[in-house]
C-alpha positions as CSV (number, residue, x, y, z in Angstrom):
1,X,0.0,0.0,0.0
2,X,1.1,3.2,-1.0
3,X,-0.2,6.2,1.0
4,X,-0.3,9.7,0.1
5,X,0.6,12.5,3.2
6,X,-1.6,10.9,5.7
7,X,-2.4,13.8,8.7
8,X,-0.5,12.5,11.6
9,X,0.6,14.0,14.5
10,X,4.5,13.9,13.4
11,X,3.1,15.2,9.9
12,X,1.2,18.1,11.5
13,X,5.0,19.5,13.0
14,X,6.4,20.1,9.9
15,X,3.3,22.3,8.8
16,X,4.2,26.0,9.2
17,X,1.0,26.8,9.8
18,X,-2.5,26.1,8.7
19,X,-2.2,27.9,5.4
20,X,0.4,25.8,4.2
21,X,-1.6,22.9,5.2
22,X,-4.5,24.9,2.9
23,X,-2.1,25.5,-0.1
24,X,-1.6,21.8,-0.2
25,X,-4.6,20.4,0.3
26,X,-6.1,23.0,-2.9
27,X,-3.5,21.3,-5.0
28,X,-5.0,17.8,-4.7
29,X,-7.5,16.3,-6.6
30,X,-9.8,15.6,-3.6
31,X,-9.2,18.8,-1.4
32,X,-9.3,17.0,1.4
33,X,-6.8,15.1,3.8
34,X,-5.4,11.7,4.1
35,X,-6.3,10.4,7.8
36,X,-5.1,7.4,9.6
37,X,-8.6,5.9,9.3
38,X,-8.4,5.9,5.7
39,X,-5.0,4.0,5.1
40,X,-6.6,1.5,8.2
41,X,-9.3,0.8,5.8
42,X,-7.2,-0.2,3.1
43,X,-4.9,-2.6,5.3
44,X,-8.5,-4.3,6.8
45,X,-10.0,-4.7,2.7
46,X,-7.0,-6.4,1.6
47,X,-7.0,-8.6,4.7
48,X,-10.2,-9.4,4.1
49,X,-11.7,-12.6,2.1
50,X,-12.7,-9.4,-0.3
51,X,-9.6,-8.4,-1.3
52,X,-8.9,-12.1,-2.5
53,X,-8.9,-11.4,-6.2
54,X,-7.1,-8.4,-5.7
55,X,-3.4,-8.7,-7.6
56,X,-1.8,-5.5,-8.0
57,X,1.2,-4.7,-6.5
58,X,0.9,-1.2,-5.6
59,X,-2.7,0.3,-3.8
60,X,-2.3,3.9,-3.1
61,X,-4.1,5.3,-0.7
62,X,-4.1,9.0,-1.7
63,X,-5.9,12.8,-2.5
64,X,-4.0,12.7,-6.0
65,X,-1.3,15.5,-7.1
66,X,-2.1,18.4,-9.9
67,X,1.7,19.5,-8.8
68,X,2.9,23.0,-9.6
């Protein structure tokens, strides 16, 4: 699993302030953040008897980039 910059405590530290948190989160696809709950999510689906088909090698877990 590949995730994206999930909002942790440790991530929040190296946010200046809340308007770089902003500027990033307008840049993504999804304008919104990656929380632990969603990468969780992800682990328990592939765990599951759902996930058995499933044969990629890479799941991301993310908002999407535009990039500047």
């Amino acid at each position: 699993m590949i995730p994206g910059v999930v909002r942790t405590p440790r991530q929040m530290r190296l946010w200046q302030s809340a308007d770089s948190e902003a500027a990033l989160v307008a840049q993504q696809c999804l304008h919104e953040r990656i929380e632990p709950e969603h990468s969780a999510r992800m682990v328990l689906f592939l765990a599951s008897d759902d996930a058995s088909r499933c044969t990629a090698r890479e799941y991301f877990v993310d908002t999407s980039w535009f990039g500047t």
